[in-house]
C-alpha positions as a Python dict, from the first residue, in 0.01 Angstrom:
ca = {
    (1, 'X'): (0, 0, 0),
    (2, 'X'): (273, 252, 69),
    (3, 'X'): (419, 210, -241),
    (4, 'X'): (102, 286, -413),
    (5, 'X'): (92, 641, -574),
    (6, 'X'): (-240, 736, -551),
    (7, 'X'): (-280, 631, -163),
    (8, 'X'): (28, 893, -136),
    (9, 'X'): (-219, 1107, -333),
    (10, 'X'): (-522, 1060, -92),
    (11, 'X'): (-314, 1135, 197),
    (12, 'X'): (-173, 1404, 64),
    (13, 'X'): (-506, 1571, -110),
    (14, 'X'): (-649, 1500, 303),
    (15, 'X'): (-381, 1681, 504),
    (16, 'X'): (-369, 1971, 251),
    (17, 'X'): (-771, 1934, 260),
    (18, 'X'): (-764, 1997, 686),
    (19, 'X'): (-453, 2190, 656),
    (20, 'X'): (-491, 2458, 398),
    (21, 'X'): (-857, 2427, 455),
    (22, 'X'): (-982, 2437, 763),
    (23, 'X'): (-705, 2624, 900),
    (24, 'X'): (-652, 2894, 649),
    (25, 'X'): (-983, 2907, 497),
    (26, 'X'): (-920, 2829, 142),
    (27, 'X'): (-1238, 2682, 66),
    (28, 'X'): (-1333, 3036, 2),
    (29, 'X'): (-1141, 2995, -308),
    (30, 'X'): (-1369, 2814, -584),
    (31, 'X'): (-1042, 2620, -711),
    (32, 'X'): (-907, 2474, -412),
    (33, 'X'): (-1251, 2224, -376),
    (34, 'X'): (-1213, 2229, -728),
    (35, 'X'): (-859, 2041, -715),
    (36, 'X'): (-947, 1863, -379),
    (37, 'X'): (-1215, 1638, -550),
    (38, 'X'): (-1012, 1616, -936),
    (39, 'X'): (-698, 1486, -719),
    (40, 'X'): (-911, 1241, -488),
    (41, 'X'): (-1056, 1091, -739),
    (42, 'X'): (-777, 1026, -939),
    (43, 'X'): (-578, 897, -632),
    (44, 'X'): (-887, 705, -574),
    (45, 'X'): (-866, 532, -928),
    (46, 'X'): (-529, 467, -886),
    (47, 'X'): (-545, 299, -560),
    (48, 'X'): (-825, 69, -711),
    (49, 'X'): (-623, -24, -1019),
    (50, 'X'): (-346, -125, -842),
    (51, 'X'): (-532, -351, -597),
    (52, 'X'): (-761, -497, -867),
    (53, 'X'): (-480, -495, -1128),
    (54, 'X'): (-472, -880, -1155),
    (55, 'X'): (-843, -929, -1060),
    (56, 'X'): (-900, -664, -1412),
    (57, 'X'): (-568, -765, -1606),
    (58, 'X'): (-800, -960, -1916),
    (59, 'X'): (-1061, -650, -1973),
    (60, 'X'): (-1055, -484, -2254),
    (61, 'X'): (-948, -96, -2137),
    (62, 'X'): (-1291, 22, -2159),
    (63, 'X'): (-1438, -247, -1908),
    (64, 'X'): (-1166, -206, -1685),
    (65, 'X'): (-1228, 163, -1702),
    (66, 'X'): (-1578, 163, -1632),
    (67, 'X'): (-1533, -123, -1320),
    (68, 'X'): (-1285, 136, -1215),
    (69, 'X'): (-1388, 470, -1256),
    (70, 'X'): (-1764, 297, -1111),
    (71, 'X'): (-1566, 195, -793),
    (72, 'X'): (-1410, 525, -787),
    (73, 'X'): (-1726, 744, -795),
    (74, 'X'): (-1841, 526, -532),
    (75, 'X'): (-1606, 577, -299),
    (76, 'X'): (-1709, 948, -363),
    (77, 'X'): (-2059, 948, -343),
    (78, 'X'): (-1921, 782, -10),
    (79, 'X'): (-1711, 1117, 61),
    (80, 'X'): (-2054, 1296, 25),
    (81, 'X'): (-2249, 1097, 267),
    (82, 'X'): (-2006, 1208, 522),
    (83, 'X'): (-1968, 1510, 412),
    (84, 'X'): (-2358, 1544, 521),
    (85, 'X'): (-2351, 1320, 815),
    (86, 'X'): (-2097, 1578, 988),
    (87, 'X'): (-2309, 1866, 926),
    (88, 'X'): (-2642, 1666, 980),
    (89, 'X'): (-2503, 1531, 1328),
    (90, 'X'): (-2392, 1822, 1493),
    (91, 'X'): (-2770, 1964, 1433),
    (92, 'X'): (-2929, 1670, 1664),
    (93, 'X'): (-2620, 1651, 1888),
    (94, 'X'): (-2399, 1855, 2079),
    (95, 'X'): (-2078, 1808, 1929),
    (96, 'X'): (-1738, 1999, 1931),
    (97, 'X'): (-1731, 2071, 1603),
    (98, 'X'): (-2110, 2220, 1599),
    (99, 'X'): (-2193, 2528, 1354),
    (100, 'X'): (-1938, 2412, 1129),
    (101, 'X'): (-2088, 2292, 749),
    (102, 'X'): (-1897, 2038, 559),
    (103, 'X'): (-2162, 2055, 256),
    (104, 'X'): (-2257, 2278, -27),
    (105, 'X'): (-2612, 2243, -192),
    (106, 'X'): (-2708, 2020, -450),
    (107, 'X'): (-2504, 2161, -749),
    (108, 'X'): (-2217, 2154, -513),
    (109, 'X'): (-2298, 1791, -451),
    (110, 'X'): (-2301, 1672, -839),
    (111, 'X'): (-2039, 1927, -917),
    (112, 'X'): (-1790, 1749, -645),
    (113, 'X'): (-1884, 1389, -793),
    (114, 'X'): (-1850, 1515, -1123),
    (115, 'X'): (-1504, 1648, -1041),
    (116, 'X'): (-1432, 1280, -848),
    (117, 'X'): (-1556, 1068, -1229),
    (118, 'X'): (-1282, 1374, -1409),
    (119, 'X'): (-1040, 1264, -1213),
    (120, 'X'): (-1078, 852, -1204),
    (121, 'X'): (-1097, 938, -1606),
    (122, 'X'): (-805, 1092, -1615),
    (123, 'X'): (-620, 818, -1452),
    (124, 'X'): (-728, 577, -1677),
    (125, 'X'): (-583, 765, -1964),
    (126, 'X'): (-293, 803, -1792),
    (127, 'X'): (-299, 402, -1768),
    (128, 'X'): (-401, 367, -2110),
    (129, 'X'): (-139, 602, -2213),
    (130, 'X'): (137, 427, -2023),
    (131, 'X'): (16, 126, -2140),
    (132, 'X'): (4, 137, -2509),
    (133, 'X'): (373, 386, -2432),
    (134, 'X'): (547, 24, -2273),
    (135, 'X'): (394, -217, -2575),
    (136, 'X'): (576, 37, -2840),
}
């Protein structure tokens, strides 16, 4: 796992995520959410390729890129769920991070998963790329 470059990716897009924005308020610029999601969910894809690499070895590219990018946009529709749960909780119970929102509206929503799929796309051209680069 550690020598997996989109885990380093994910933990990377994370701290910079709590670091940059929660601390210094960047999510008041439009780009930085903007990059967060794009990065995750290429980190995302990677991670998944690599651990279903054999599993998705004899699929044609586009099969393995939809069973890919599908797992990947999963794991952020995942993101979003928890997104709302911690601003959701905190409303019912009294918790230290209360008054804080994690989560846009809807076209915030769709525009973060859409982001997430850009992303888990543009690793698998990236693979495809690299791919067809090693068989010339």
């Amino acid at each position: 796992m550690l020598k997996n470059k989109g885990f380093w990716l994910v933990f990377a897009t994370i701290i910079v995520n709590f670091l940059l924005g929660f601390e210094f308020n960047f999510f008041r610029f439009g780009w930085f959410d903007v990059s967060l999601h794009f990065l995750g969910g290429l980190g995302v894809y990677l991670i998944l390729s690599q651990y279903f690499g054999k599993d998705f070895a004899g699929l044609p590219w586009l099969r393995r890129t939809i069973a890919l990018v599908g797992i990947s946009v999963l794991v952020g529709v995942i993101w979003e769920f928890a997104e709302y749960s911690f601003t959701a909780i905190p409303a019912v119970f009294s918790l230290p991070w209360d008054g804080l929102s994690f989560i846009g509206d809807l076209p915030d929503t769709l525009a973060d998963l859409s982001l997430d799929i850009l992303g888990a796309l543009f690793g698998s051209i990236i693979s495809f790329l690299s791919s067809k680069m090693k068989r010339d």
